[in-house]
C-alpha positions in Angstrom: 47.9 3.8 2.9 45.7 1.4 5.1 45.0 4.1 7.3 43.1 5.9 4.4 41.0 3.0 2.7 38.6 3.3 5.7 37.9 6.9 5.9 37.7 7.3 2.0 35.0 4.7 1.5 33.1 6.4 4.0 33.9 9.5 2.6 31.9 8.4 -0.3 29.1 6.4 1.0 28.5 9.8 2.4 28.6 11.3 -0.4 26.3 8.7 -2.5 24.1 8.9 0.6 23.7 13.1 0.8 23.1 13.0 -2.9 20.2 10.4 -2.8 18.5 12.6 0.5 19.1 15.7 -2.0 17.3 14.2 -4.4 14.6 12.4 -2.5 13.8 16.0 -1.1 14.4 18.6 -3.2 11.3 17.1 -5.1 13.3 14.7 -7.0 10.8 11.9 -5.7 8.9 10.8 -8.6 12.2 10.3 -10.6 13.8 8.9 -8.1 10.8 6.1 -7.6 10.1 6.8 -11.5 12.1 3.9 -12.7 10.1 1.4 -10.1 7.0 2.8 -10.4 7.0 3.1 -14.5 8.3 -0.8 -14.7 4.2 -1.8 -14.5 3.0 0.3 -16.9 2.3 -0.8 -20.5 4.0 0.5 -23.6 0.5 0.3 -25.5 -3.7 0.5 -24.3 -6.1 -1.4 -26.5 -10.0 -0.7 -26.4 -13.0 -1.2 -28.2 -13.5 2.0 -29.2 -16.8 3.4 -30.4 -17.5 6.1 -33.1 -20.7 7.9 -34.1 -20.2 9.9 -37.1 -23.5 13.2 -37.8 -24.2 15.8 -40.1 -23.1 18.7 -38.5 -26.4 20.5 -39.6 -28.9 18.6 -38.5 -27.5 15.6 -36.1 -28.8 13.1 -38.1 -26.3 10.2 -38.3 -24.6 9.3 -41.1 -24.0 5.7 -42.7 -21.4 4.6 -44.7 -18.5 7.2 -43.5 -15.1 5.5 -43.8 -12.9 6.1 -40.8 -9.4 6.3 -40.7 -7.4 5.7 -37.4 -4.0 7.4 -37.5 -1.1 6.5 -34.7 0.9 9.8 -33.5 3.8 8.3 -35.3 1.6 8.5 -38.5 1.1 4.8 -39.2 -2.5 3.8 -40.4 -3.9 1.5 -37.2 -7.2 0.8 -39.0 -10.0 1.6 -41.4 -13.9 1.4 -40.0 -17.3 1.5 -41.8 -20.1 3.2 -40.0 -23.0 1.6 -40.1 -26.8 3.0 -41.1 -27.2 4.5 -37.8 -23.7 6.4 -38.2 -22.0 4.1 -35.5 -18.9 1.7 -35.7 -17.1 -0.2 -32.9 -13.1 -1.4 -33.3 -10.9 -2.7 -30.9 -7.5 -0.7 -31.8 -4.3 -0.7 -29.5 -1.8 2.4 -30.0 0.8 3.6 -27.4 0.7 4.9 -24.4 0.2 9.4 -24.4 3.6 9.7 -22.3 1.3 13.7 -21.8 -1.2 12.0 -19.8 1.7 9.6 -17.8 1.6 9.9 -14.0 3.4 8.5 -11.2 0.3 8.4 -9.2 -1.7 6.2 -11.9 -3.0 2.7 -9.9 -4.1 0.7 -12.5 -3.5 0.1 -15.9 -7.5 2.0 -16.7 -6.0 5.1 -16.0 -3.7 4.6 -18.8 -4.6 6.9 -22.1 -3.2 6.9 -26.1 -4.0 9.1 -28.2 -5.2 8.9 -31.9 -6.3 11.0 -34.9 -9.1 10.0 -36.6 -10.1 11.2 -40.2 -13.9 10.6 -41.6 -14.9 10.3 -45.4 -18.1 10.5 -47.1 -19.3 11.6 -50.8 -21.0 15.1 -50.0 -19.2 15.9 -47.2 -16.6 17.8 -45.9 -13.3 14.8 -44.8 -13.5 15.5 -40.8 -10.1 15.4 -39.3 -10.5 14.6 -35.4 -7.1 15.4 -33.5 -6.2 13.8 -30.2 -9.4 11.7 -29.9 -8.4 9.5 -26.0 -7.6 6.1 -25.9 -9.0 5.0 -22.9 -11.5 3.0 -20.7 -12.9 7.0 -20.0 -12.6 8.3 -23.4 -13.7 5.4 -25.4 -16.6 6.9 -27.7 -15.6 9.6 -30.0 -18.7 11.8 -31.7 -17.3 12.5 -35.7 -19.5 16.1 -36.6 -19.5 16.2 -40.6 -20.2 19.1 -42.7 -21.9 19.2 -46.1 -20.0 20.2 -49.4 -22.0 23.7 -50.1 -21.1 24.4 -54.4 -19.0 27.3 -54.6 -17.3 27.3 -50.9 -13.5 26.1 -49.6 -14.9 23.1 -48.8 -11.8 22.3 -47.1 -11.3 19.3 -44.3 -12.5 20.1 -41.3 -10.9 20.2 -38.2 -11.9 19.0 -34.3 -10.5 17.8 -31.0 -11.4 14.4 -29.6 -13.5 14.3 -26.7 -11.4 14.1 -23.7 -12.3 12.8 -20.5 -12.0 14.9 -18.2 -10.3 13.3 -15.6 -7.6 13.4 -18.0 -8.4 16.6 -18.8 -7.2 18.0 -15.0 -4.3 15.4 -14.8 -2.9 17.3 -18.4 -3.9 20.7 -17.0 -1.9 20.0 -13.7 1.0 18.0 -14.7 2.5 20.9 -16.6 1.0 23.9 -14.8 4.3 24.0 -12.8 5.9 25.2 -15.9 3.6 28.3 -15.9 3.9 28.7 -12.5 0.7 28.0 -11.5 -0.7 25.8 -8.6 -4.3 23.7 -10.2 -6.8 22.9 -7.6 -9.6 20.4 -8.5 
């Protein structure tokens, strides 16, 4: 039985060994390194984030909108006043965008959340702003509001945040693999 114990724990260091070479090669890399790599990255981004909130029309700004920030879990992070000049600044922290996540980040500014946004103002249209960035790069997010017109849906309004885009291409090429298509920047 002794004369087995030594060839059967090589047997399996082999094995452990060709399985970790498999995966370290077969593109496996960034999982295998994932749970290193990921261990430095925050949960959550904070920024002073800036908003400017205009009539759609005319690009005048508008005072006195009422801002709510909305989390991607749906919990309220926040209510903001703009001021006469339509602007407002708030420092707001919300989770990290695990879309935007990549191994190859090397600092914690090329981190991104992501938050919805939703204006209101008597005499205009509420402004719903979807994924509006988090980030050092997308930290100023333009609010476009349309006037009530008597007689029309004047339903919300809808609009995507401005993106950087930086994080634009890192979106656009993290998951182009899944249409089969190689991104070049």
């Amino acid at each position: 039985m002794e004369s087995l114990k030594r060839p059967m724990i090589v047997l399996i260091l082999m094995i452990v060994l060709i399985a970790v070479l498999t995966t370290v090669f077969n593109g496996g890399i960034s999982q295998f390194l994932g749970t290193f790599v990921h261990k430095n990255i925050p949960k959550s981004i904070t920024v002073k984030m800036g908003f400017m909130t205009k009539n759609y029309q005319n690009d005048n700004p508008i005072g006195n909108v009422r801002i709510v920030m909305i989390k991607d879990d749906g919990e309220v992070i926040g209510v903001a006043v703009s001021n006469e000049k339509g602007i407002v600044h708030k420092e707001i922290t919300v989770p990290l965008d695990k879309r935007y996540l990549n191994l190859e980040f090397e600092s914690t500014e090329d981190i991104r959340g992501t938050i919805t946004l939703i204006a209101y103002k008597e005499g205009y249209r509420e402004t719903i702003l979807y994924n509006a960035g988090v980030s050092i790069g997308s930290s100023f997010q333009p609010i476009y509001m349309k006037t009530i017109v008597p007689g029309w849906r004047n339903e919300p309004e809808e609009q995507i945040g401005n993106n950087h885009h930086i994080e634009t291409c890192i979106l656009a090429e993290k998951y182009s693999k899944y249409a089969g298509k190689e991104v070049e920047y």
